[in-house]
Backbone bond lengths (Angstrom), bond angles and torsions (degrees), N, CA, C in turn:
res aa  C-N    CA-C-N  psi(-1)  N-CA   C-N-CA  omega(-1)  CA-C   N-CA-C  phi
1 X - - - 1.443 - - 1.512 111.86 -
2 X 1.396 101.53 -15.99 1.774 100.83 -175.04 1.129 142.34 57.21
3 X 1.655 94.17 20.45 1.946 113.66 144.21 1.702 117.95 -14.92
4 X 1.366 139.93 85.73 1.195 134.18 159.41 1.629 114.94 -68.78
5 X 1.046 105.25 115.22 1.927 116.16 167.26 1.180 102.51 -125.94
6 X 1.694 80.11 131.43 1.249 119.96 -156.90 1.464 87.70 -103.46
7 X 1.731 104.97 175.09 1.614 130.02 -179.22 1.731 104.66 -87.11
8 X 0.806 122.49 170.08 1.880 122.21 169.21 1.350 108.46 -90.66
9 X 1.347 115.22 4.06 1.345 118.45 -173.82 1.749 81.97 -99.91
10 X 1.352 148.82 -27.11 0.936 120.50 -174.85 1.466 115.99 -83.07
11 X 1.806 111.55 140.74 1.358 126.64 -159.80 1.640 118.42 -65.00
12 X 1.712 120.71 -32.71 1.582 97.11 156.21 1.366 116.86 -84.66
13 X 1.391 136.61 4.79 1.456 125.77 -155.41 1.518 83.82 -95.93
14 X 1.227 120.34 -45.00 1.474 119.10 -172.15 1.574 123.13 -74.85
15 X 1.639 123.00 -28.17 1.364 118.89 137.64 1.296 128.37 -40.55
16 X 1.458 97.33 -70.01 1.851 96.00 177.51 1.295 115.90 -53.15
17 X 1.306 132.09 -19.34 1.801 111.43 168.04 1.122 95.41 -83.36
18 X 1.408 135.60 -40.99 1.864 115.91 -165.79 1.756 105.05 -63.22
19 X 1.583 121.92 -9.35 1.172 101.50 -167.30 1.703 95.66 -110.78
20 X 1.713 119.41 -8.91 1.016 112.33 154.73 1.345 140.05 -65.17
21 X 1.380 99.96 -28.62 2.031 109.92 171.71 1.355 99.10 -78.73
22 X 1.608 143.43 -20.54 1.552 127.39 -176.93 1.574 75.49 -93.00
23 X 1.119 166.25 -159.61 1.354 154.03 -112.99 1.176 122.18 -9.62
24 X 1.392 122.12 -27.50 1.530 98.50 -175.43 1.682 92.54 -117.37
25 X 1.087 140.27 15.94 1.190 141.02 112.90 1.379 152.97 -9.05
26 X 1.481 91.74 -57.90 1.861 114.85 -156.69 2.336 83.87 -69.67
27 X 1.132 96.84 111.47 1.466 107.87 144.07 1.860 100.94 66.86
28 X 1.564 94.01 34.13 1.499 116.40 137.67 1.294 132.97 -153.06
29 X 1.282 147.47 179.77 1.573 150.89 -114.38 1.861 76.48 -125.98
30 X 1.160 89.31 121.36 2.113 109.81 157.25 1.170 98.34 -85.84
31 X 1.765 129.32 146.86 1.293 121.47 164.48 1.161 61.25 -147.88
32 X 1.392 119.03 121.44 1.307 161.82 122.81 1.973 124.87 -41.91
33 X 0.986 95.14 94.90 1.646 119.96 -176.80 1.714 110.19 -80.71
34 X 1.313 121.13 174.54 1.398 133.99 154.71 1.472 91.61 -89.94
35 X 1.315 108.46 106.35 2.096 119.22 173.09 1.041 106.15 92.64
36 X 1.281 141.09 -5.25 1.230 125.52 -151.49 1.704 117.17 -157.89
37 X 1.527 116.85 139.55 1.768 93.80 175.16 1.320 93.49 -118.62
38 X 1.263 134.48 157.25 1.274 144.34 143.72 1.407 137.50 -80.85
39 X 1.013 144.18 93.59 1.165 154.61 -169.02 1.523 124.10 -65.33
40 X 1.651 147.34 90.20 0.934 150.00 158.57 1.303 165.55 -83.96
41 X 1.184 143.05 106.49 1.309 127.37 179.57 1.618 142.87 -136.06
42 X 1.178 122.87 107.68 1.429 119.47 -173.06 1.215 127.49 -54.77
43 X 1.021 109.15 -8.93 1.873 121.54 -169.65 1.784 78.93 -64.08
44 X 1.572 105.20 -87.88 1.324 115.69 171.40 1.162 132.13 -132.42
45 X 1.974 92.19 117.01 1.457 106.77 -170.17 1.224 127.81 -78.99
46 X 1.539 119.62 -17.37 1.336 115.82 179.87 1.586 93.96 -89.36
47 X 1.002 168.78 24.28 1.722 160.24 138.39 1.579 103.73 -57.31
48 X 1.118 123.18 115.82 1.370 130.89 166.56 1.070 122.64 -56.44
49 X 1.346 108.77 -60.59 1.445 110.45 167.63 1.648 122.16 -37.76
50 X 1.284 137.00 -18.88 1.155 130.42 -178.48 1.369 107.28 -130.79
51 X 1.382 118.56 33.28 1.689 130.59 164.40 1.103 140.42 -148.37
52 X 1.400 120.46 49.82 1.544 117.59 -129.96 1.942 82.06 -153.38
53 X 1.594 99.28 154.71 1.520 105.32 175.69 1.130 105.03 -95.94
54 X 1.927 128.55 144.25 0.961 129.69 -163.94 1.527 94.78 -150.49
55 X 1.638 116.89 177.61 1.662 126.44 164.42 1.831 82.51 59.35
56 X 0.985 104.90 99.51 1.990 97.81 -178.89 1.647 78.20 -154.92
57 X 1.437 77.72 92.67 2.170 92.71 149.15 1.939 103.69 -116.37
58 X 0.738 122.77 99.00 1.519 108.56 171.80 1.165 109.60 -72.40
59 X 1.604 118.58 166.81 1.164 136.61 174.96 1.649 105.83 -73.00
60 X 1.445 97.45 157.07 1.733 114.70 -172.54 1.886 74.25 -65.55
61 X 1.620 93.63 152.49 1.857 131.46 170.66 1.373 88.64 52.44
62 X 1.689 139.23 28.66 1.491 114.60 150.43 1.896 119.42 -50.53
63 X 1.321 113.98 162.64 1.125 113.06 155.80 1.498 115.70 -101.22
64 X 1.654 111.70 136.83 1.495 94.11 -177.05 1.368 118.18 -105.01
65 X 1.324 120.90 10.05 1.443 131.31 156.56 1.501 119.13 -58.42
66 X 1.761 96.43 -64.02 1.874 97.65 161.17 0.977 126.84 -64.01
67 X 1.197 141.17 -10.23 1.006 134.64 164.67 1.613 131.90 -90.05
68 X 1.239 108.50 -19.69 1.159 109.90 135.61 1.818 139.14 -67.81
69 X 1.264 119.78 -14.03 0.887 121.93 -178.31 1.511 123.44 -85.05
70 X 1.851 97.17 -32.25 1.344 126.31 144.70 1.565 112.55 -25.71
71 X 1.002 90.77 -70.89 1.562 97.46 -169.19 1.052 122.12 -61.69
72 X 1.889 129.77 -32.63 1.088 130.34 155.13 1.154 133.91 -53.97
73 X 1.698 119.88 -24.66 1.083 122.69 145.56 0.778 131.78 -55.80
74 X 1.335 144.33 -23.19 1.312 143.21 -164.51 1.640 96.48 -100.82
75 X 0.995 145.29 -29.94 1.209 151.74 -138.73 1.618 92.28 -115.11
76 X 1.237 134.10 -47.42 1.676 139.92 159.47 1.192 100.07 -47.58
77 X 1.434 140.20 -57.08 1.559 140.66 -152.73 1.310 77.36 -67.64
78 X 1.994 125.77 -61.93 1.472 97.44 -157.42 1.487 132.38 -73.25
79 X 1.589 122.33 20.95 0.879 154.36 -163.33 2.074 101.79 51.02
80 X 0.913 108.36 42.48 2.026 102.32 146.51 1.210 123.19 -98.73
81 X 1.148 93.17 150.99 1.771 126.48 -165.14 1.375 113.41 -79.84
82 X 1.711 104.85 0.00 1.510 125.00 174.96 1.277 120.59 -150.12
83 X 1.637 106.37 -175.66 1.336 117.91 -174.79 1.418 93.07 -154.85
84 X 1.674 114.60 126.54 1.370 116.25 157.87 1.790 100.91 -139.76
85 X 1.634 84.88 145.70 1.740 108.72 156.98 0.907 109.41 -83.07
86 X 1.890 125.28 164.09 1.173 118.93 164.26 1.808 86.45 -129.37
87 X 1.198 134.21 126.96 1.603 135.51 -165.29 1.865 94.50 -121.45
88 X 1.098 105.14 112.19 1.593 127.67 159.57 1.386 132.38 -95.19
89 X 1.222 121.19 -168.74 1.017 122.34 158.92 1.810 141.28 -58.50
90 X 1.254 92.17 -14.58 1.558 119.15 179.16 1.398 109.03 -107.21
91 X 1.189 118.03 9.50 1.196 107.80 -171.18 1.827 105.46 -90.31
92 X 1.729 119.08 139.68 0.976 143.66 172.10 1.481 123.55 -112.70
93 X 1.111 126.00 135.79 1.830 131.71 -23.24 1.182 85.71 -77.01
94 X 1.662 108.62 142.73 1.600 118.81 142.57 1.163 113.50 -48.32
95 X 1.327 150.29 34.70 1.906 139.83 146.45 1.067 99.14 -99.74
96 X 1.040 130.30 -6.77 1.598 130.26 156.86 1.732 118.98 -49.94
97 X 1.556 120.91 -58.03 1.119 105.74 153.12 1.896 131.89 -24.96
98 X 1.369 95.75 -70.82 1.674 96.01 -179.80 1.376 110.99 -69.36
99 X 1.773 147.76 -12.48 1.053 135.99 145.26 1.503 120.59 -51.85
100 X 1.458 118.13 -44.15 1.595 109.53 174.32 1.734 106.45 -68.68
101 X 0.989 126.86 -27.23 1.640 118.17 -167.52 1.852 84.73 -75.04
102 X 1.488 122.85 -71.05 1.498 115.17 -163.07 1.878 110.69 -47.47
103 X 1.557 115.02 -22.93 1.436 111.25 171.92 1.760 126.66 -96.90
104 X 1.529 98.20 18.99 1.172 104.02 157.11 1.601 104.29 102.72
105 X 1.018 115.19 -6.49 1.765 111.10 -171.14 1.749 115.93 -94.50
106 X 0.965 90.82 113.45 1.881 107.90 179.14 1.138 115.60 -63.23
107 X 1.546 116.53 122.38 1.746 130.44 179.66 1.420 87.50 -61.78
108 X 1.728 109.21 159.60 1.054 131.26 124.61 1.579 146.85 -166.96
109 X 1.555 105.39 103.84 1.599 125.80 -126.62 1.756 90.81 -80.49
110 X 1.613 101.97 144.68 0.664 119.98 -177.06 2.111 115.22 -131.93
111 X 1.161 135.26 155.64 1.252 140.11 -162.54 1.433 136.07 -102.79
112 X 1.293 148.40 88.54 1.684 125.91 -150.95 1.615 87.74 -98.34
113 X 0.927 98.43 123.67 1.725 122.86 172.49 1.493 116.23 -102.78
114 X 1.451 107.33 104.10 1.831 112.70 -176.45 1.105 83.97 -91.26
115 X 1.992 103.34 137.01 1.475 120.95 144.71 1.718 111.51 -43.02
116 X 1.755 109.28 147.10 1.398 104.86 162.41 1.509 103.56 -161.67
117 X 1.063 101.85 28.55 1.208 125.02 173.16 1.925 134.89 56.29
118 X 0.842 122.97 173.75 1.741 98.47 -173.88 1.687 123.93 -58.48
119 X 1.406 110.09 -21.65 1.236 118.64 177.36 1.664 105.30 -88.40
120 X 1.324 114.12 43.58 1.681 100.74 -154.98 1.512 103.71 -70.32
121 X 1.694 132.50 -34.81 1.528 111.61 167.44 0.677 159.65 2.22
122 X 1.578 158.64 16.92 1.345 164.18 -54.29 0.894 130.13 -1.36
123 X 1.823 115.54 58.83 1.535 104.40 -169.33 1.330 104.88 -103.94
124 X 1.154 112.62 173.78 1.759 108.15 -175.27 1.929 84.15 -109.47
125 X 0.562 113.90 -64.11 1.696 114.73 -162.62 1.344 103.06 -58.46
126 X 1.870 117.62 137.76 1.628 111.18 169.62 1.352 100.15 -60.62
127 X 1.635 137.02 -27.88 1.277 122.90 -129.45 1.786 101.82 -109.01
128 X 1.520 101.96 -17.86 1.585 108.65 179.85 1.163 137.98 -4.76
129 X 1.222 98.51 -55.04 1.767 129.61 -160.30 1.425 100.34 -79.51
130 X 1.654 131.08 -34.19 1.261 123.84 -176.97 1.968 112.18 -98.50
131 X 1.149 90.20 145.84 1.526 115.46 177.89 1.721 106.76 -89.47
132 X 1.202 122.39 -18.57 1.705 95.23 177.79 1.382 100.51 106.44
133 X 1.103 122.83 -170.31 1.697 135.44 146.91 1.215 89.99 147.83
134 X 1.772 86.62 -174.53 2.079 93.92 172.12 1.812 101.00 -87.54
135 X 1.450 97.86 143.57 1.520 104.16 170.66 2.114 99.59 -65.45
136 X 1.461 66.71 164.71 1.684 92.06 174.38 2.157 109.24 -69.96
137 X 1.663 91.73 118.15 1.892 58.78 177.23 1.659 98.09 -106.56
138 X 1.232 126.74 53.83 1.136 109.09 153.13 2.072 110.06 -104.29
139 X 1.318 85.97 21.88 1.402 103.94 -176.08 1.721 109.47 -126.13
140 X 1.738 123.07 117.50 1.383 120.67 -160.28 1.943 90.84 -144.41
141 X 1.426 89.92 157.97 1.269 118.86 152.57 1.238 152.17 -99.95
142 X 1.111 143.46 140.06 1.436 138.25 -171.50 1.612 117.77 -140.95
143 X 1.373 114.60 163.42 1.517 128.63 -177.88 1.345 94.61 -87.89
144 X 1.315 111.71 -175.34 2.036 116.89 168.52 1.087 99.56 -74.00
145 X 0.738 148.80 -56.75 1.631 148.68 -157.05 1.844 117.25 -80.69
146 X 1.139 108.94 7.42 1.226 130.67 -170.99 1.990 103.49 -94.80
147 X 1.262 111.79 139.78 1.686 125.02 -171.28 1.682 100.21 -56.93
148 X 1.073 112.90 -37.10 1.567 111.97 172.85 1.527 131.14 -56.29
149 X 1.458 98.16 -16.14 1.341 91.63 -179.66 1.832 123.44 -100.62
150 X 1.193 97.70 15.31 1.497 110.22 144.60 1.455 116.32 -71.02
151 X 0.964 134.40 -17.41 1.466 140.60 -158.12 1.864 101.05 -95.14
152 X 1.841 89.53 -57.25 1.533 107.46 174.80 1.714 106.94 -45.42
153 X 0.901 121.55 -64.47 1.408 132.92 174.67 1.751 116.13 -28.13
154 X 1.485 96.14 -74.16 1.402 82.26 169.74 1.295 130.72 -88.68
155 X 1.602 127.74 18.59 1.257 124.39 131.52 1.351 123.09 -62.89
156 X 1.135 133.07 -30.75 1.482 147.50 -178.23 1.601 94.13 -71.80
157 X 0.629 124.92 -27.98 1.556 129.20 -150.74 1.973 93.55 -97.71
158 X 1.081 119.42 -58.11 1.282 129.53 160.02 1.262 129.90 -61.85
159 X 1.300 138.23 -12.93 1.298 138.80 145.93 1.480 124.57 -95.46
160 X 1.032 130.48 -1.25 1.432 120.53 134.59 1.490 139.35 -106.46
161 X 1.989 103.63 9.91 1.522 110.67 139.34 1.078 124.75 -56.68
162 X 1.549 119.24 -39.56 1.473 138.86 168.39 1.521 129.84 -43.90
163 X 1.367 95.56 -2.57 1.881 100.08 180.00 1.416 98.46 -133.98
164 X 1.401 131.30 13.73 1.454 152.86 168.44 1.480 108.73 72.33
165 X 1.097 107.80 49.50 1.745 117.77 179.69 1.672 111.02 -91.27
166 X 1.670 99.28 145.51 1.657 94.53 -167.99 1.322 102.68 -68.14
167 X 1.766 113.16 169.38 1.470 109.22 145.10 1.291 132.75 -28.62
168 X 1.463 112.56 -61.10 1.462 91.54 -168.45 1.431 125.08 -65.40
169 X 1.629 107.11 -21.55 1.947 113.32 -177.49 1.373 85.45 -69.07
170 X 1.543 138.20 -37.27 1.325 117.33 -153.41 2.013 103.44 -71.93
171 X 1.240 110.64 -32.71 1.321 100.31 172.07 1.040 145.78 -70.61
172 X 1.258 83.85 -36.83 1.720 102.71 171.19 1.701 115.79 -58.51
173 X 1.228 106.88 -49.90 1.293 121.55 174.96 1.701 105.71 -51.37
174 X 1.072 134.00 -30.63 1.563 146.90 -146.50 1.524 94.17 -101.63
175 X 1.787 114.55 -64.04 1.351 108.99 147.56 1.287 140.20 16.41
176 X 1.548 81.56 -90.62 1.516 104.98 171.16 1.174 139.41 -24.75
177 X 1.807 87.13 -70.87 1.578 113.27 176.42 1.494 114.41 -45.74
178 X 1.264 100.73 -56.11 1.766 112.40 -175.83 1.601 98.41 -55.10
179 X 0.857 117.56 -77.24 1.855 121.26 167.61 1.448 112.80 -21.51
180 X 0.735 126.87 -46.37 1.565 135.16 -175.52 1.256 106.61 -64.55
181 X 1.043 117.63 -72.58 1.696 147.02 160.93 1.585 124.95 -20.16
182 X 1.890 91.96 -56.37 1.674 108.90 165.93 1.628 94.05 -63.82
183 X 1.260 121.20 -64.18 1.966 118.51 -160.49 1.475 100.81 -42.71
184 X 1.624 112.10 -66.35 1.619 106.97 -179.50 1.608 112.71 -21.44
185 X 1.293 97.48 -76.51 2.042 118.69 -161.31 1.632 80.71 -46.66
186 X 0.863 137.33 -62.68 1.311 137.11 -152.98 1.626 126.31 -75.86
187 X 1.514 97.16 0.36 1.964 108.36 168.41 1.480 93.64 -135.19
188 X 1.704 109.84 12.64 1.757 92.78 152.79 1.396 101.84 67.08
189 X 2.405 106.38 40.38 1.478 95.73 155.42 1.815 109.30 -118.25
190 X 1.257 107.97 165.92 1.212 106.39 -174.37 1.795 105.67 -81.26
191 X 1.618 129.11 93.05 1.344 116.87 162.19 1.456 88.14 -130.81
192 X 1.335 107.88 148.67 1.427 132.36 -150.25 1.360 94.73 -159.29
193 X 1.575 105.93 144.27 1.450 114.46 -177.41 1.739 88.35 -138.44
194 X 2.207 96.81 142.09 1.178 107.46 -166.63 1.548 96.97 -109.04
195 X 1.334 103.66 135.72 2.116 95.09 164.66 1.358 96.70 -114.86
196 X 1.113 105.60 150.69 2.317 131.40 162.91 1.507 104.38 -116.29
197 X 1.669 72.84 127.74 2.179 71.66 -172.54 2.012 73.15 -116.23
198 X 1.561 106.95 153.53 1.358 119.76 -159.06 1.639 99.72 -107.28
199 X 0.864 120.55 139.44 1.643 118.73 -167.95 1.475 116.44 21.43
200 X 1.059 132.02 -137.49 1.715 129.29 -166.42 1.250 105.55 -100.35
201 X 2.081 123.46 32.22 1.269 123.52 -178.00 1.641 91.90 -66.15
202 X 1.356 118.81 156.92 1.527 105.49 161.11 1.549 112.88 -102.40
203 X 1.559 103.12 6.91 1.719 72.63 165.90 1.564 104.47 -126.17
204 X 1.141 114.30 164.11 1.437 130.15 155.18 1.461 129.25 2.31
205 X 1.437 154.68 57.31 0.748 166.99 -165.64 1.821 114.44 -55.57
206 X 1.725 107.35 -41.29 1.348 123.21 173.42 1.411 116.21 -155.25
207 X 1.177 109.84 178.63 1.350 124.84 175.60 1.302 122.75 -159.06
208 X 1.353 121.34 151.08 1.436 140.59 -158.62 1.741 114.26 -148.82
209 X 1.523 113.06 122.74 1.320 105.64 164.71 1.284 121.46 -113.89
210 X 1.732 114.36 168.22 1.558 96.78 -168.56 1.512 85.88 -145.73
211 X 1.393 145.93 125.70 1.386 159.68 120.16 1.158 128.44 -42.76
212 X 1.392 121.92 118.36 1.666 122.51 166.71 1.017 139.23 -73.20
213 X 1.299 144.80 -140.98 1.196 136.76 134.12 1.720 105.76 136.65
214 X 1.192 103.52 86.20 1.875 117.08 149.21 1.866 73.35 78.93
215 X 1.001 140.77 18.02 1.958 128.94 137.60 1.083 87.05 122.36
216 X 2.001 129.52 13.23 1.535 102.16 164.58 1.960 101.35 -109.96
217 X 1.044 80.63 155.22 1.499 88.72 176.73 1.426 113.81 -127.23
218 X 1.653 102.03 124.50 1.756 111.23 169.87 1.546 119.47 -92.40
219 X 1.295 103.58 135.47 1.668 118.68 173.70 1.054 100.35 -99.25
220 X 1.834 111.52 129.60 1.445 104.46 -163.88 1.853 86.67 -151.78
221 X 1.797 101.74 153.05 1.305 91.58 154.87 1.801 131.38 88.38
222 X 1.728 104.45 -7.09 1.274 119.93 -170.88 1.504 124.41 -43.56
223 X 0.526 127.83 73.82 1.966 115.94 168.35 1.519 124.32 -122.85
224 X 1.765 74.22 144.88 1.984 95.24 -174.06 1.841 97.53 -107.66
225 X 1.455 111.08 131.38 1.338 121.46 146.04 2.002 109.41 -20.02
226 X 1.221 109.77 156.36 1.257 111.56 -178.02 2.096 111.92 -84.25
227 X 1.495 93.65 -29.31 1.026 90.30 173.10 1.299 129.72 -106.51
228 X 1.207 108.07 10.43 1.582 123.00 154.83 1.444 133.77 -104.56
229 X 1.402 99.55 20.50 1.546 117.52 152.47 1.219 151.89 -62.54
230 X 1.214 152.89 131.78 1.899 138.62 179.12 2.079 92.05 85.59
231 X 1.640 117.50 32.02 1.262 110.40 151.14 1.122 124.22 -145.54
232 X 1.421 107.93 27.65 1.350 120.49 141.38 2.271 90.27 92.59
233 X 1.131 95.80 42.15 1.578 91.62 169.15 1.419 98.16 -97.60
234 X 1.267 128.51 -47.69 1.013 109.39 171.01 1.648 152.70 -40.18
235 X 1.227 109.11 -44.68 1.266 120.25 151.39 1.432 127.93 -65.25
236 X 0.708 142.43 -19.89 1.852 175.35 -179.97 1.327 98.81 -65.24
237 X 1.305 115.45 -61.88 1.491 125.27 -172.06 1.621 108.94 -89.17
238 X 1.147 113.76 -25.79 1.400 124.53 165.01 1.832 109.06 -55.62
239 X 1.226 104.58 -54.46 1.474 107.35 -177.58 1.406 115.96 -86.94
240 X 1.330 124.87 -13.78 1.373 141.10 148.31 1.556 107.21 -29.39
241 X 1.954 102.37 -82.49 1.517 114.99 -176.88 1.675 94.77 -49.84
242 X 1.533 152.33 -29.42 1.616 123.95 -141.68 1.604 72.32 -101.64
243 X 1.668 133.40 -42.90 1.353 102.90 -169.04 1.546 123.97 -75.06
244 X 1.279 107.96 -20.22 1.605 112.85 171.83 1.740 100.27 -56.22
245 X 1.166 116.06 -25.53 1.698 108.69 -154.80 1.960 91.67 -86.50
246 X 1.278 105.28 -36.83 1.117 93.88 -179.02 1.433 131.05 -108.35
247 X 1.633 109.20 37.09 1.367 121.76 171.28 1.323 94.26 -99.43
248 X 1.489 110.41 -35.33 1.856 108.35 176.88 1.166 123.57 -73.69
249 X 1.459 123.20 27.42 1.267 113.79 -152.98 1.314 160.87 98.18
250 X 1.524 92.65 -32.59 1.988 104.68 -173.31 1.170 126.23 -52.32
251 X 1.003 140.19 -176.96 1.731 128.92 155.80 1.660 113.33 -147.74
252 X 1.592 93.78 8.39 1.619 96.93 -177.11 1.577 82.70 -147.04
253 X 1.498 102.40 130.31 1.872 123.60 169.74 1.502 103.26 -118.62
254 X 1.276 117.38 156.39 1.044 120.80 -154.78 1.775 131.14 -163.42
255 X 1.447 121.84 86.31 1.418 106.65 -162.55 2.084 110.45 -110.49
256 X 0.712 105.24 147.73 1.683 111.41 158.29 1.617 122.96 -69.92
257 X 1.119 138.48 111.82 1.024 129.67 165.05 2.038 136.76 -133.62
258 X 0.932 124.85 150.25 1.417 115.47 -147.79 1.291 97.15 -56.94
259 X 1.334 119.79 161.86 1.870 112.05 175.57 1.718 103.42 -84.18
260 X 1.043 120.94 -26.78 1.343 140.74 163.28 1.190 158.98 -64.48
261 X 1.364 100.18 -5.92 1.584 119.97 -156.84 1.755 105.35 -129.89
262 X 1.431 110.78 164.66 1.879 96.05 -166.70 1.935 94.16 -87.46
263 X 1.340 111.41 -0.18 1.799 89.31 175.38 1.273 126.90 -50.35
264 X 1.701 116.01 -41.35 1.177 153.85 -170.84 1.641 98.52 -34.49
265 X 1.367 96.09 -65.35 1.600 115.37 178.91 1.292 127.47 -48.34
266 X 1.820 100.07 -56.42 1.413 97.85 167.35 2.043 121.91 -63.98
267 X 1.117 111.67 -42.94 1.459 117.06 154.39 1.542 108.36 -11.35
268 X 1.269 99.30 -68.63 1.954 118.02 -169.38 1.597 107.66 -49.14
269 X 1.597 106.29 -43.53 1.432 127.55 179.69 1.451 105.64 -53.12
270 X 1.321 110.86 -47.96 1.494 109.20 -167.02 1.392 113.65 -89.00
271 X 0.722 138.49 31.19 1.684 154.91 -142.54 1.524 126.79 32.80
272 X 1.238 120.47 24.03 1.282 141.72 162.52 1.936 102.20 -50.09
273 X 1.933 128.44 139.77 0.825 120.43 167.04 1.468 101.93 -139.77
274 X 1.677 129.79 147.61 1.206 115.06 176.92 1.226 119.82 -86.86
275 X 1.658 100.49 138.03 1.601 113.05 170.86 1.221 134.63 -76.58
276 X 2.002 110.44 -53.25 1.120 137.56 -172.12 1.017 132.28 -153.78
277 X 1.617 128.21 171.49 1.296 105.71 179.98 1.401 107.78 -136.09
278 X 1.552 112.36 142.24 1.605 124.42 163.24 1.013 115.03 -104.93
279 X 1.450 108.31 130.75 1.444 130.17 -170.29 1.595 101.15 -111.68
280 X 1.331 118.77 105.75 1.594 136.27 158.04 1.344 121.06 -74.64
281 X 1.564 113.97 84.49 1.942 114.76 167.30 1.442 109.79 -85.49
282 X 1.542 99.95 123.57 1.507 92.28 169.12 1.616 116.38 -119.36
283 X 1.192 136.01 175.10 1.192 130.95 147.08 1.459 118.69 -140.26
284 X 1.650 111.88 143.02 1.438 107.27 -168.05 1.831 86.60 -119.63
285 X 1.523 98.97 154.83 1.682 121.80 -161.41 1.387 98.69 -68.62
286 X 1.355 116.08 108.04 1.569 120.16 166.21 1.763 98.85 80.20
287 X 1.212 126.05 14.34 1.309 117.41 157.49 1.411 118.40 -99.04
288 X 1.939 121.64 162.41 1.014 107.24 -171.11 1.389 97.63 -108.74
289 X 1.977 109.14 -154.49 1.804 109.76 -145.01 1.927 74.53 -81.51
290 X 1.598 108.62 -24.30 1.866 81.38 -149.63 1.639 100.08 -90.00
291 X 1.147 136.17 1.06 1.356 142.57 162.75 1.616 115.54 -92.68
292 X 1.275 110.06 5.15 1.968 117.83 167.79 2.253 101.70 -109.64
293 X 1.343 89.92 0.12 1.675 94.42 -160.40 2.276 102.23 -52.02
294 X 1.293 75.09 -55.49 1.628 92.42 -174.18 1.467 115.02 -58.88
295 X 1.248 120.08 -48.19 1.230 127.28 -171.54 1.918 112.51 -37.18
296 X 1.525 83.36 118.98 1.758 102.79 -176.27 1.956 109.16 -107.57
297 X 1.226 110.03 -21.13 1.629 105.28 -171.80 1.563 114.79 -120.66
């Protein structure tokens, strides 16, 4: 597939994780380790995405068995039903990989794709490739507290029905979001969520979020209604969030995408190129490798 991983010495790989740990941050508990942070949240504890150990340089002669085991402890005390790494480019020692595979925890690699626009070929600028224009205004933004985010909700609400999750994960998870969202606005960071309503539907058709932070910006979060699919809202709102990012300034855009999955591709389409790769091990308590296979959050 031709995953390039990069060093931490290289200058976007090492932004994009500092702006990935303030994302998975915003409006849960850091527990701060020797090597390591832990990531938490009670709103909702079974979501991976917001419970998982991350920033893991260990110290020279760690063990990475105990230290994983560490971590499972810590992760039982907080009563979850799991344990995930998230392993980057910074991550120390690489035998850490083959310690999580011999203790049971299932990869699952994922892609950071920098904008570089359609001319991306030797370009020096992320932003090259785009020309600007007027945004779409049937396409807007809002704070938490803003009438739209009833809308957000039950988009939220429909994309993680979409992976056959019960009610209650679906709320909790939804929760979250809003929580997350309130913490940002509320230490005065810029994450903003975009909706596209599709001809004179009045509601919401999709949604898109976009994160700041020190001029990089993350695209996060995309979803189209099922029946407002195959007309290109998706991408629309994709290039929406890269020109909003770079009317504010940015100079580095920035999305996650599965190493596996056909988004990846379209990404490529839009002048998206891959940088790096994050590798997500998880393990769930008394489950096995081929029932942890799928797990995305």
């Amino acid at each position: 597939m031709g995953v390039k991983v990069l060093n931490v010495r290289d200058e976007p790989a090492n932004r994009i994780c500092e702006v990935e740990d303030e994302y998975a941050f915003l409006g849960c508990n850091a527990l701060r380790g020797d090597g390591y942070t832990a990531v938490l949240s009670d709103i909702c504890p079974d979501m991976r995405d917001s419970n998982h150990v991350r920033q893991i340089n260990l110290p020279r002669g760690a063990d990475p068995e105990g230290f994983i085991s560490r971590a499972e402890e810590l992760f039982r005390s907080k009563g979850r039903e799991h344990c995930r790494f998230d392993l980057d480019c910074r991550t120390r020692p690489q035998c850490l990989y083959t310690a999580l595979r011999k203790s049971g925890y299932v990869p699952h690699p994922t892609v950071v794709q920098v904008y570089r626009g359609h001319d991306a070929e030797g370009a020096g600028g992320v932003f090259s490739g785009l020309s600007g224009g007027e945004r779409d205004d049937r396409q807007s933004d809002f704070h938490p507290s803003a009438s739209g985010s009833e809308e957000w909700r039950n988009l939220m609400r429909e994309h993680y029905a979409g992976y056959g999750q019960c009610g209650a994960f679906v709320e909790r998870a939804v929760d979250l979001a809003i929580h997350r969202l309130a913490a940002a606005w509320g230490e005065g960071r810029d994450y903003r969520v975009f909706l596209a309503f599709a001809g004179d539907d009045s509601d919401a058709s999709g949604v898109c979020e976009i994160f700041r932070h020190k001029g990089v910006a993350k695209i996060e979060r995309l979803y189209v209604r099922k029946n407002s699919r195959m007309q290109g809202i998706g991408s629309s709102m994709i290039m929406h969030a890269v020109d909003y990012a770079l009317r504010a300034g940015d100079d580095l855009a920035y999305l996650v995408a599965d190493s596996l999955d056909w988004p990846r591709r379209m990404y490529r389409k839009l002048g998206f190129e891959d940088l790096m790769e994050i590798v997500e091990w998880t393990r769930i308590w008394g489950g096995s490798a081929d029932d942890e296979g799928y797990v995305t959050w």
